[in-house]
N, C-alpha and C positions, 0 to 999 in steps of 0.2 A: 437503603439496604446495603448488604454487604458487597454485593458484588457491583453496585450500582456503576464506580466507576471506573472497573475492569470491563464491563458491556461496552460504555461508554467508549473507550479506548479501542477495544477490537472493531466499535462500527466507524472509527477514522479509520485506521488501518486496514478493511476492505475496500473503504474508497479509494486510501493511497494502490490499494494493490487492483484497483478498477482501473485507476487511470494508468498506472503501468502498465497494463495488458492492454487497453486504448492504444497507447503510445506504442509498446512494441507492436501492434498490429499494423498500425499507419504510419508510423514518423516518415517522415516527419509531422509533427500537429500542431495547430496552436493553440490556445486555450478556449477561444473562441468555437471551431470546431470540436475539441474534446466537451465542451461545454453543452454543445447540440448532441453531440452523439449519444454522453452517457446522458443527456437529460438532468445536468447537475449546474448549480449557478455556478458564474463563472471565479467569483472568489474563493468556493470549495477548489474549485480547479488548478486556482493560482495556489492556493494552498499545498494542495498535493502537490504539484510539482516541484512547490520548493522544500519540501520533503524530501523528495526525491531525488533533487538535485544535490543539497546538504548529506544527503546519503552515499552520495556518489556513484549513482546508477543511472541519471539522466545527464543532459547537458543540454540548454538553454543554446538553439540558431536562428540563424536569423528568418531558415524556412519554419520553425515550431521545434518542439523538445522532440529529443533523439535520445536512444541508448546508447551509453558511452560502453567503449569495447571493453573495459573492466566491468562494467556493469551487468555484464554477464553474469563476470564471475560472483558480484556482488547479490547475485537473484539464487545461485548455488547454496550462497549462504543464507538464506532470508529460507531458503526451501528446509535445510538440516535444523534451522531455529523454529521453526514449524513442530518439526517431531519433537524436539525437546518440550514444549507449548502441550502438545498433546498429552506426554509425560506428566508434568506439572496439571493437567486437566482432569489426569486419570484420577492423580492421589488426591484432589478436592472433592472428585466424585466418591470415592473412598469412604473419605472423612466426613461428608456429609450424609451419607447412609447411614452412617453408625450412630447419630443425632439421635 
């Protein structure tokens, strides 16, 4: 389908932003424990965090992943990329009515 692998991509993308909200609840964490908590193997986990980390919102200790103090700022911007997202959601919805 058309939209197949835009679903696809937004149901990583909740995960990455599961385990963010994991991670800023606890951190320190370590994949192990994110792993039990959200009920997610533990390779999805390694996954997201190094997501996360390459994004520069987390940072890898020796207690488990942590929010790097930029990383704030970095969740600021993931929040305004949201609305823009919605934007772009509206005028598919648009354009697909008129089908």
């Amino acid at each position: 389908m058309v939209f197949s692998k835009l679903i696809s991509e937004a149901e990583i993308v909740i995960r990455h932003l599961e385990v963010l909200q994991a991670v800023l609840e606890k951190q320190p964490i370590g994949i192990f424990k994110l792993s039990d908590l959200l009920n997610m193997p533990k390779h999805r986990v390694r996954y997201s965090l190094r997501v996360l980390e390459q994004s520069g919102i987390i940072v890898p200790t020796q207690y488990g992943a942590m929010v790097k103090d930029e990383g704030y700022d970095k969740i600021e911007q993931l929040k305004s990329e949201v609305e823009k997202i919605k934007g772009l959601v509206a005028q598919i919805e648009e354009l697909v009515k008129k089908l």
